[in-house]
PDB file of the backbone (N, CA, C, O) and the ligand in Angstrom, with CONECT records:
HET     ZN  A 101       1
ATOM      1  N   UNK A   1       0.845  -1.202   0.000  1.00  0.00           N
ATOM      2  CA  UNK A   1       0.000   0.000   0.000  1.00  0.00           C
ATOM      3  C   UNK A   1       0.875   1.245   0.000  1.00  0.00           C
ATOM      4  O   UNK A   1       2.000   1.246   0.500  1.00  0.00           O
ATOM      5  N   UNK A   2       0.336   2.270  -0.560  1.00  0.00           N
ATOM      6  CA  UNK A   2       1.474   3.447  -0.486  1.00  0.00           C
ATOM      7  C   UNK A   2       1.486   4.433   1.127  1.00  0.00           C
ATOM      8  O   UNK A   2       0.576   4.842   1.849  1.00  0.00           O
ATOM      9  N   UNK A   3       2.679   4.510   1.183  1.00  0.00           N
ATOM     10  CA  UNK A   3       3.197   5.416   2.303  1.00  0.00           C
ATOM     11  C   UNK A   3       3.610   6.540   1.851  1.00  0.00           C
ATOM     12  O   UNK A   3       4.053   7.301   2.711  1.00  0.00           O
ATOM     13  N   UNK A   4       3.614   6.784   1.136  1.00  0.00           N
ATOM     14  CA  UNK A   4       3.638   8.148   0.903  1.00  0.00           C
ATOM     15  C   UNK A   4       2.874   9.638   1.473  1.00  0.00           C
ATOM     16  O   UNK A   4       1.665   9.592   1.699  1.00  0.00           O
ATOM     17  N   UNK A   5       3.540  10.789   1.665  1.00  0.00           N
ATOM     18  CA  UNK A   5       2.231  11.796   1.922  1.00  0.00           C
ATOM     19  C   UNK A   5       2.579  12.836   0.849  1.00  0.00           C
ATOM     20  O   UNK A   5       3.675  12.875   0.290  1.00  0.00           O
ATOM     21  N   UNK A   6       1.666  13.591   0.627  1.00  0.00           N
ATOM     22  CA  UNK A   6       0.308  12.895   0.174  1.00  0.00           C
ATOM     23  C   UNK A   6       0.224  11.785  -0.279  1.00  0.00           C
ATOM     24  O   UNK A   6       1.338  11.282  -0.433  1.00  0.00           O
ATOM     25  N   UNK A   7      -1.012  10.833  -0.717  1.00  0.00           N
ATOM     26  CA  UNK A   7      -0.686   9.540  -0.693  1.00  0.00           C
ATOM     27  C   UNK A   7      -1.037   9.709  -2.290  1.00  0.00           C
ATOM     28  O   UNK A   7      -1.791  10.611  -2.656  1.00  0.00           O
ATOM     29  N   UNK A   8      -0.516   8.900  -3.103  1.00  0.00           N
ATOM     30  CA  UNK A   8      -0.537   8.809  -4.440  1.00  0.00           C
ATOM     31  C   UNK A   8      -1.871   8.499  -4.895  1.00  0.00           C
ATOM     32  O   UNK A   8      -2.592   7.840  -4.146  1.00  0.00           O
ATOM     33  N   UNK A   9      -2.596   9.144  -6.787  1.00  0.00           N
ATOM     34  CA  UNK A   9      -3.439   8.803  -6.766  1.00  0.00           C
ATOM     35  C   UNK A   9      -3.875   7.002  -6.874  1.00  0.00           C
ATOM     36  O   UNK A   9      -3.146   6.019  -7.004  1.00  0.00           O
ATOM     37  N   UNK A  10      -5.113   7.108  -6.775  1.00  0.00           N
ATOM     38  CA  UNK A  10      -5.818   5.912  -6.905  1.00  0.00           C
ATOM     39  C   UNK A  10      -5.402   5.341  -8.110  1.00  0.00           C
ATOM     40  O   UNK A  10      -5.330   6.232  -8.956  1.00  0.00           O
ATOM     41  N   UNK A  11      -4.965   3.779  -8.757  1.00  0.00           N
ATOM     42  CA  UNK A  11      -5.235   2.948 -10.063  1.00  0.00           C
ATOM     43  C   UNK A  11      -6.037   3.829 -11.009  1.00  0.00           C
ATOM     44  O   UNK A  11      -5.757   4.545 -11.971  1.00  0.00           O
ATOM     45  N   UNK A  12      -7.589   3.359 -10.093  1.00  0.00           N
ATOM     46  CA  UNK A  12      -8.394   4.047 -11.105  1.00  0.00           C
ATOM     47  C   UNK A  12      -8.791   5.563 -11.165  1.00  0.00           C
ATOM     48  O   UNK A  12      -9.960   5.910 -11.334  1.00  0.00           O
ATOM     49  N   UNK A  13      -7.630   6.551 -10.999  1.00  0.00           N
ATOM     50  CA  UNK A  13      -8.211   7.780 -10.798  1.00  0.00           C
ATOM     51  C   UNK A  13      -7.400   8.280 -11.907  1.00  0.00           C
ATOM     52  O   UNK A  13      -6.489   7.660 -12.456  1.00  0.00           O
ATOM     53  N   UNK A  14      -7.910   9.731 -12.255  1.00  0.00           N
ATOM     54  CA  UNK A  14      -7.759  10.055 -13.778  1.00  0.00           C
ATOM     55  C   UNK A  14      -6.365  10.281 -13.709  1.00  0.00           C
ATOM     56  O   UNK A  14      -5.736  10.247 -14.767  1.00  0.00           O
ATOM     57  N   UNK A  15      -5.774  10.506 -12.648  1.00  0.00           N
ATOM     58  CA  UNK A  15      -4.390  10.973 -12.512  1.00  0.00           C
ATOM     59  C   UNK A  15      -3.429  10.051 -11.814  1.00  0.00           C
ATOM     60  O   UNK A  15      -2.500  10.287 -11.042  1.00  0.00           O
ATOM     61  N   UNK A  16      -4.032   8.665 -12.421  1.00  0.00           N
ATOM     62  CA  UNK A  16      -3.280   7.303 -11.725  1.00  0.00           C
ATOM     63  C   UNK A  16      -1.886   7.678 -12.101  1.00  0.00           C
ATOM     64  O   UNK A  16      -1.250   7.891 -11.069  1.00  0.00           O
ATOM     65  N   UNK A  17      -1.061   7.864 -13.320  1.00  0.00           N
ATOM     66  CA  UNK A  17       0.011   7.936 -13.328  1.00  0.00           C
ATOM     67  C   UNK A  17       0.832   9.121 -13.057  1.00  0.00           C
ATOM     68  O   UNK A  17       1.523   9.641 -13.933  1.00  0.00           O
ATOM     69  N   UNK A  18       0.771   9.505 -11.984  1.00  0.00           N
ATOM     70  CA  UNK A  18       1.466  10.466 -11.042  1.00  0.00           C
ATOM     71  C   UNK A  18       1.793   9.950 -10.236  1.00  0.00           C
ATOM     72  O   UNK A  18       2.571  10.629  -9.567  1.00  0.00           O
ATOM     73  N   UNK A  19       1.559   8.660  -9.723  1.00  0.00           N
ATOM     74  CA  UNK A  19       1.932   7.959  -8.352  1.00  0.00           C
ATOM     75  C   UNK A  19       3.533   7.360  -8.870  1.00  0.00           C
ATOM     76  O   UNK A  19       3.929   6.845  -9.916  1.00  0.00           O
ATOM     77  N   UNK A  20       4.276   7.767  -7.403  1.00  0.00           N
ATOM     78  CA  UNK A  20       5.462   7.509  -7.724  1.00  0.00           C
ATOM     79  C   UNK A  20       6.065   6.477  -8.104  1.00  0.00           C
ATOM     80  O   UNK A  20       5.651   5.484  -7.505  1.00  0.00           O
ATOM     81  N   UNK A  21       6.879   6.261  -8.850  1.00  0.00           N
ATOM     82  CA  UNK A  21       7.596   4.845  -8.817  1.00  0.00           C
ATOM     83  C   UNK A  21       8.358   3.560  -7.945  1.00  0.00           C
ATOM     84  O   UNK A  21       9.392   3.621  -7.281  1.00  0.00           O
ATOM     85  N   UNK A  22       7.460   2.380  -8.196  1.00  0.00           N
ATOM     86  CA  UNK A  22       8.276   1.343  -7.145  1.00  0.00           C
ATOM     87  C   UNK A  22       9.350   0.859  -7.651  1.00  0.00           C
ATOM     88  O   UNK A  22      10.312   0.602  -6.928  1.00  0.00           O
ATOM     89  N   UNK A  23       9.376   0.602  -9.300  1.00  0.00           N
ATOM     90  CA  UNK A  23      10.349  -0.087  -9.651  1.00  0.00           C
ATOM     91  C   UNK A  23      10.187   0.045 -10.902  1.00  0.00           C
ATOM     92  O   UNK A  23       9.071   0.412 -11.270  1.00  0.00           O
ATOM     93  N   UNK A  24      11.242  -0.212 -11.931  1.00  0.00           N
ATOM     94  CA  UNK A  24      11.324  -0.024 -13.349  1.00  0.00           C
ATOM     95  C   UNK A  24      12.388  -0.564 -13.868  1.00  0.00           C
ATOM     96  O   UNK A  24      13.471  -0.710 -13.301  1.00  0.00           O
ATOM     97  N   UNK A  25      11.999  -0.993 -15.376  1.00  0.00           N
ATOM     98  CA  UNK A  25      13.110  -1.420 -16.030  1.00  0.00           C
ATOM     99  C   UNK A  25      13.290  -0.595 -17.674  1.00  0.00           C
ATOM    100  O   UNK A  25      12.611  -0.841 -18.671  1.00  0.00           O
ATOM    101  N   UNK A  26      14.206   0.235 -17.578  1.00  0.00           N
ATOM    102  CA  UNK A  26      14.130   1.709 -18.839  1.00  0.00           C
ATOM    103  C   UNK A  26      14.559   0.833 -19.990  1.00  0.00           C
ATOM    104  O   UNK A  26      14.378   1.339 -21.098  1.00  0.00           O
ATOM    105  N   UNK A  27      15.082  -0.358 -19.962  1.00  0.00           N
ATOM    106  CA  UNK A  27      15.570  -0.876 -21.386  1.00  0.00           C
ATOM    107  C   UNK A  27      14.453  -1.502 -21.699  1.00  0.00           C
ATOM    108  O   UNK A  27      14.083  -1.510 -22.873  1.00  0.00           O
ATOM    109  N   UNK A  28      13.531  -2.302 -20.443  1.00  0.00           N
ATOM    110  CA  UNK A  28      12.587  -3.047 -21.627  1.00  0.00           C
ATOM    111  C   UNK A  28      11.274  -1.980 -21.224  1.00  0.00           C
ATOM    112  O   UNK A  28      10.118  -2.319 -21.480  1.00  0.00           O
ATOM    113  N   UNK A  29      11.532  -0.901 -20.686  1.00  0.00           N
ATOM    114  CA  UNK A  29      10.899   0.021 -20.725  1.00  0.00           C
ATOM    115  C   UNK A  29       9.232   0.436 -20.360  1.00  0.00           C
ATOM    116  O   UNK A  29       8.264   1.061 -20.793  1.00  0.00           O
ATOM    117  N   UNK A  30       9.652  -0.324 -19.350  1.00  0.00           N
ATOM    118  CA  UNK A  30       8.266   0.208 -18.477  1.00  0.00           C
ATOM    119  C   UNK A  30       8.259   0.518 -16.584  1.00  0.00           C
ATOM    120  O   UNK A  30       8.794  -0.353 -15.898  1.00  0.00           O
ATOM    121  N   UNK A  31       7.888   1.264 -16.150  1.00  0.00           N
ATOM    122  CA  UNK A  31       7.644   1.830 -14.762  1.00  0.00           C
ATOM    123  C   UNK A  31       6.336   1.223 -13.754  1.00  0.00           C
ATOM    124  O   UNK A  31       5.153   1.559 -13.798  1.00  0.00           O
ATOM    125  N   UNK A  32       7.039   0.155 -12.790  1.00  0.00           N
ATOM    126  CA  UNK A  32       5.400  -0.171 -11.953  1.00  0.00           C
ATOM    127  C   UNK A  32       5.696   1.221 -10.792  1.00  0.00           C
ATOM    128  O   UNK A  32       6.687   1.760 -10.300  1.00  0.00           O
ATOM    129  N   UNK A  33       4.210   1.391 -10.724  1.00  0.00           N
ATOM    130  CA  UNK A  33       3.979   2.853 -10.456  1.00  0.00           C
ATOM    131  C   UNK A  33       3.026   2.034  -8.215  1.00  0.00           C
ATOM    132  O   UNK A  33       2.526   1.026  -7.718  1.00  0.00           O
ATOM    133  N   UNK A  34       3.455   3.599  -7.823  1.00  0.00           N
ATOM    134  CA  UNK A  34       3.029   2.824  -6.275  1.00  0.00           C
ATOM    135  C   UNK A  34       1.269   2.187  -5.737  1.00  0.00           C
ATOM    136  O   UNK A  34       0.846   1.547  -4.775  1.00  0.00           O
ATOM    137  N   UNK A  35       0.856   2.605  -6.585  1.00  0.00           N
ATOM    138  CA  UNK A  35      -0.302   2.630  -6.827  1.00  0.00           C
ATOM    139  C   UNK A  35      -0.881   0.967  -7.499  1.00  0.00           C
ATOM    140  O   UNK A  35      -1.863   0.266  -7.251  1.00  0.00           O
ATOM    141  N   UNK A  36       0.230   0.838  -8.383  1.00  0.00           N
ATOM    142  CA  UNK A  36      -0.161  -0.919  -8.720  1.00  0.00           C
ATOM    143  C   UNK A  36      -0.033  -0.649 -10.422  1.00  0.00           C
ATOM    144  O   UNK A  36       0.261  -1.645 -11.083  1.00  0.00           O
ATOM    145  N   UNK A  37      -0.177   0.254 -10.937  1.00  0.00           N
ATOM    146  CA  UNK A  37      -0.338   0.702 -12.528  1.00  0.00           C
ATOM    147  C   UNK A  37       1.210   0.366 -13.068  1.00  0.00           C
ATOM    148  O   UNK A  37       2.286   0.861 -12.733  1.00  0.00           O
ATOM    149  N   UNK A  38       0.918  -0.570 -13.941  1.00  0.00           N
ATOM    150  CA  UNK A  38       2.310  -0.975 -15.027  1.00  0.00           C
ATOM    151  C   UNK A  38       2.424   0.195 -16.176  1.00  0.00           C
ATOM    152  O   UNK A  38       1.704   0.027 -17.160  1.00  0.00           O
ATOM    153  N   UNK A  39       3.128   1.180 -16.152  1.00  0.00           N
ATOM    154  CA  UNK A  39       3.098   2.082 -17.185  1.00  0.00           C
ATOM    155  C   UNK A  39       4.157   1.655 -18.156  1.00  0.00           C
ATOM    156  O   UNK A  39       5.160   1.175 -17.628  1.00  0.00           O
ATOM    157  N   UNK A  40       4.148   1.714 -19.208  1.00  0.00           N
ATOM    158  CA  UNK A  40       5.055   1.834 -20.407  1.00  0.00           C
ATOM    159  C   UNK A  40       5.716   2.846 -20.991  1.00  0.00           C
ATOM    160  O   UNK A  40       4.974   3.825 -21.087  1.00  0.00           O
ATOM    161  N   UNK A  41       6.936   3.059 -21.480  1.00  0.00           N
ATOM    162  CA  UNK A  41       7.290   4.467 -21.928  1.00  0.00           C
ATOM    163  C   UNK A  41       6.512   5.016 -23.488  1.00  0.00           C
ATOM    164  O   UNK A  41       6.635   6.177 -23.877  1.00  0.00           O
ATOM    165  N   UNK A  42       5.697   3.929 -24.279  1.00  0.00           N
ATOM    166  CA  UNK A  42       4.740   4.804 -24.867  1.00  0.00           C
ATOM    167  C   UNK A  42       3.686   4.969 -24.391  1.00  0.00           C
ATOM    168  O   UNK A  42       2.712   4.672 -25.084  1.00  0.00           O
ATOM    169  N   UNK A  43       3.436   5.602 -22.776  1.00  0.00           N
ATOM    170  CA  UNK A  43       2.166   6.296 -22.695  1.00  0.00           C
ATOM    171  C   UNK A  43       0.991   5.097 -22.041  1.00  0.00           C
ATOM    172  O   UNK A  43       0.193   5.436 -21.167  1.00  0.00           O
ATOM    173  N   UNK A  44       1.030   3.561 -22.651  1.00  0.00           N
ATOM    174  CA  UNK A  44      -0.187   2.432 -22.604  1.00  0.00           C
ATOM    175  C   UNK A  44       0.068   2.333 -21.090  1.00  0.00           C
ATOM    176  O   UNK A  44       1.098   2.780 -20.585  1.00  0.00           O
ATOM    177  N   UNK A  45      -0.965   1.695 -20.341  1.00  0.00           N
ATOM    178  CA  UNK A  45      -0.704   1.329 -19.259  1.00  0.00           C
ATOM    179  C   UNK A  45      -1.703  -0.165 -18.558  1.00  0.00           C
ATOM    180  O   UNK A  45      -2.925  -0.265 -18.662  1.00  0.00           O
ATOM    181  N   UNK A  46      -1.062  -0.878 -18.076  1.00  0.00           N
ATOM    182  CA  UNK A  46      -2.163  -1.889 -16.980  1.00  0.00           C
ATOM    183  C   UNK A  46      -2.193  -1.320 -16.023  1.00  0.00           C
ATOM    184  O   UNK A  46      -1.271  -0.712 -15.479  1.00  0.00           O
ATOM    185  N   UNK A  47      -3.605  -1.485 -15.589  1.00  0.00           N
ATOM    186  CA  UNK A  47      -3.759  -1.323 -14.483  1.00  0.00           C
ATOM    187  C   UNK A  47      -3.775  -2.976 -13.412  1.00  0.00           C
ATOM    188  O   UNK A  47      -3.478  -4.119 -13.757  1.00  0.00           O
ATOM    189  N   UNK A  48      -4.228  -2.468 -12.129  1.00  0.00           N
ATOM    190  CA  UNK A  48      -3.723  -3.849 -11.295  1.00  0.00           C
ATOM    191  C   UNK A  48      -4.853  -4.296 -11.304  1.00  0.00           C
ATOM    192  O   UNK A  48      -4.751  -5.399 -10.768  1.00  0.00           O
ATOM    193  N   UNK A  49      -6.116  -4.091 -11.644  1.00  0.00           N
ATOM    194  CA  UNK A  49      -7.100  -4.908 -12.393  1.00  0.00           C
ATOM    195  C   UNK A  49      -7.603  -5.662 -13.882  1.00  0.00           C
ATOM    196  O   UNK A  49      -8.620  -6.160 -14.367  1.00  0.00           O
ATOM    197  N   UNK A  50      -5.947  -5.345 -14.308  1.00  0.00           N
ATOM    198  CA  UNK A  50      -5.479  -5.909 -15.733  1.00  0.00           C
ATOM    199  C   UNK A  50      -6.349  -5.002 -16.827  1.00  0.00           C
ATOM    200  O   UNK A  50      -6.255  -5.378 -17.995  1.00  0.00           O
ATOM    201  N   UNK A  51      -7.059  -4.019 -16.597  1.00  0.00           N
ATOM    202  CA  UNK A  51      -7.736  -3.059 -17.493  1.00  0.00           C
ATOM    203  C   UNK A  51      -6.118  -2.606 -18.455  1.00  0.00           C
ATOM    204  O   UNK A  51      -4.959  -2.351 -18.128  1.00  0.00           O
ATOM    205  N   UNK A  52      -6.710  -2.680 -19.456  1.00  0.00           N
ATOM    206  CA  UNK A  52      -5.134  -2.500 -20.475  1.00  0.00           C
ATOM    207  C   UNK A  52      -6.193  -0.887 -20.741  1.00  0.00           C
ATOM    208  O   UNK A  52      -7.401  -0.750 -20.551  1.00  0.00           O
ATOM    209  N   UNK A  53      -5.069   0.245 -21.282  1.00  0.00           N
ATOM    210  CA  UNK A  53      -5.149   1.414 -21.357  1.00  0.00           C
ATOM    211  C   UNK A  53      -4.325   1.465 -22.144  1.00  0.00           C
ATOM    212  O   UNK A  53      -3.171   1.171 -21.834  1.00  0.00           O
ATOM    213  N   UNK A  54      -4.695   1.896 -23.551  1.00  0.00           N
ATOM    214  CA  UNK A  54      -3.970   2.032 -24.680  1.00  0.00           C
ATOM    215  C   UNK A  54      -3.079   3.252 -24.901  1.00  0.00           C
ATOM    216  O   UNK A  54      -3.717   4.215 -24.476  1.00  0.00           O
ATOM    217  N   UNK A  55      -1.947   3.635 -25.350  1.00  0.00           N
ATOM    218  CA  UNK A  55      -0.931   4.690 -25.351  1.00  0.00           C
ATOM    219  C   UNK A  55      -1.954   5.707 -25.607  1.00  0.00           C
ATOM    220  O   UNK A  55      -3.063   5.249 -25.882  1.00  0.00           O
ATOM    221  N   UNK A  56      -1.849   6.839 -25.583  1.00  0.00           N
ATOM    222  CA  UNK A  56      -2.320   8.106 -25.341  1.00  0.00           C
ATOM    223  C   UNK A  56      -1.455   9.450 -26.470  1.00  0.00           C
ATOM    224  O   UNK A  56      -1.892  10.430 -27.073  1.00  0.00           O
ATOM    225  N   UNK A  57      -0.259   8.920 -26.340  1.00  0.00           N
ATOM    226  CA  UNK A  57       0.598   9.706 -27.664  1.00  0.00           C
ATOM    227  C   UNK A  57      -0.167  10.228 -29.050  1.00  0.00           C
ATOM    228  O   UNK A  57      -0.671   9.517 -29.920  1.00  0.00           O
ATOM    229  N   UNK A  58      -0.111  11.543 -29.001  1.00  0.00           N
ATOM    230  CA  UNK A  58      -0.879  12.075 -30.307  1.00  0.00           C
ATOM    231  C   UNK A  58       0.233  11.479 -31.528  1.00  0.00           C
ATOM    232  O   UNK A  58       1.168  12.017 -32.122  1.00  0.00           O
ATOM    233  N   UNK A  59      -0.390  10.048 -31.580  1.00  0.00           N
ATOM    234  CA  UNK A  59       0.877   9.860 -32.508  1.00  0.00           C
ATOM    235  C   UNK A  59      -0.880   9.485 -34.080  1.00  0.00           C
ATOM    236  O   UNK A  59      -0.714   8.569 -34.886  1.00  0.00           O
ATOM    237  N   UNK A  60      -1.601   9.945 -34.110  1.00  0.00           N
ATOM    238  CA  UNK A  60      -2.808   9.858 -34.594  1.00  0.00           C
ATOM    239  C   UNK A  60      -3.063  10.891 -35.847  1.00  0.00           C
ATOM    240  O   UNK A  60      -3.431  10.781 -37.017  1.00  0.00           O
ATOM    241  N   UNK A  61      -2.666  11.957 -34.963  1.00  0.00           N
ATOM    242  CA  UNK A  61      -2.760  13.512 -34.960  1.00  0.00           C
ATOM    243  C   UNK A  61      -1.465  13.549 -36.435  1.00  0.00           C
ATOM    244  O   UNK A  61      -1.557  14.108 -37.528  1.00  0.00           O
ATOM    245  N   UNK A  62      -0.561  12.870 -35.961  1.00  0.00           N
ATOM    246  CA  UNK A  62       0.871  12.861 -37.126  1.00  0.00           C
ATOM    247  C   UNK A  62       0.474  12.481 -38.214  1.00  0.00           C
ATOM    248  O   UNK A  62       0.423  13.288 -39.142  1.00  0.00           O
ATOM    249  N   UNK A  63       0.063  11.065 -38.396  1.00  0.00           N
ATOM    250  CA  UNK A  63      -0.491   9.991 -39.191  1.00  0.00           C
ATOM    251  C   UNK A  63      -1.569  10.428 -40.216  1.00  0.00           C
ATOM    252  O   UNK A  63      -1.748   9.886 -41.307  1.00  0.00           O
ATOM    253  N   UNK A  64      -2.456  11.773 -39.581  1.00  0.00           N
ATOM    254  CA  UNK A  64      -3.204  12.069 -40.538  1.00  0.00           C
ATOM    255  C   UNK A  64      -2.652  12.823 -41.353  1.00  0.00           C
ATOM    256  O   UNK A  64      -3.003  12.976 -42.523  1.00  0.00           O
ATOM    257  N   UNK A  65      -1.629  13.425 -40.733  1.00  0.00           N
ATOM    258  CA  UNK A  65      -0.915  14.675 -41.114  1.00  0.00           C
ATOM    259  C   UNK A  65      -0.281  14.202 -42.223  1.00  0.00           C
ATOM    260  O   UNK A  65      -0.344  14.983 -43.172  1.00  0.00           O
ATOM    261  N   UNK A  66       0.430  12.978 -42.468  1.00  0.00           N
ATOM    262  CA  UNK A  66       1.250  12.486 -43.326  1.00  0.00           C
ATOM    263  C   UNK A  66       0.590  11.536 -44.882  1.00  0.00           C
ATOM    264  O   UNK A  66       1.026  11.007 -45.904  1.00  0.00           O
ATOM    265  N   UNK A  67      -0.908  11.831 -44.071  1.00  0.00           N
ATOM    266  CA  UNK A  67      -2.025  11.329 -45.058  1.00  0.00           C
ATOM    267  C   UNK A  67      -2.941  11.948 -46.356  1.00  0.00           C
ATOM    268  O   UNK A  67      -3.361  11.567 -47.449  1.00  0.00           O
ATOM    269  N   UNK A  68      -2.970  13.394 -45.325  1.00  0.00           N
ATOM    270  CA  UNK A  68      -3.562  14.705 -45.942  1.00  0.00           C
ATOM    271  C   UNK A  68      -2.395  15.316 -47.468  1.00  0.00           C
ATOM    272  O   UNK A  68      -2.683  16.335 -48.096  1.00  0.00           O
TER     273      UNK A  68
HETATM  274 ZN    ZN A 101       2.664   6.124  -3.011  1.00  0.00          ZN2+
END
């Protein structure tokens, strides 16, 4: 559970990934967060109810751009 103060947000709160880091590995590149949330460095994330959360990167926004 987190010890932190303030205490980090909730998994499921809109601002789950602000909770600090427990542990990480930057080469295969992802951050478990104190909260329980597996974040990835593109943005996707699990949560600790295995809810997958798809990257968030306006990488969408480019794609059309390169379409138009
Ligand atoms: Zn915490």
């Amino acid at each position: 559970m987190c010890e932190h103060t303030p205490p980090c947000p909730a998994a499921d709160a809109t601002d789950a990934d602000a909770a600090r880091p427990r542990s990480a590995c930057h080469t295969q590149g992802w951050t478990l967060l104190c909260n329980g949330v597996l974040l990835f460095d593109d943005t996707g994330e699990i949560r600790p109810d295995l809810q997958v959360i798809p990257p968030r990167r306006a990488v969408a926004a480019e794609q059309t751009e390169v379409a138009a």
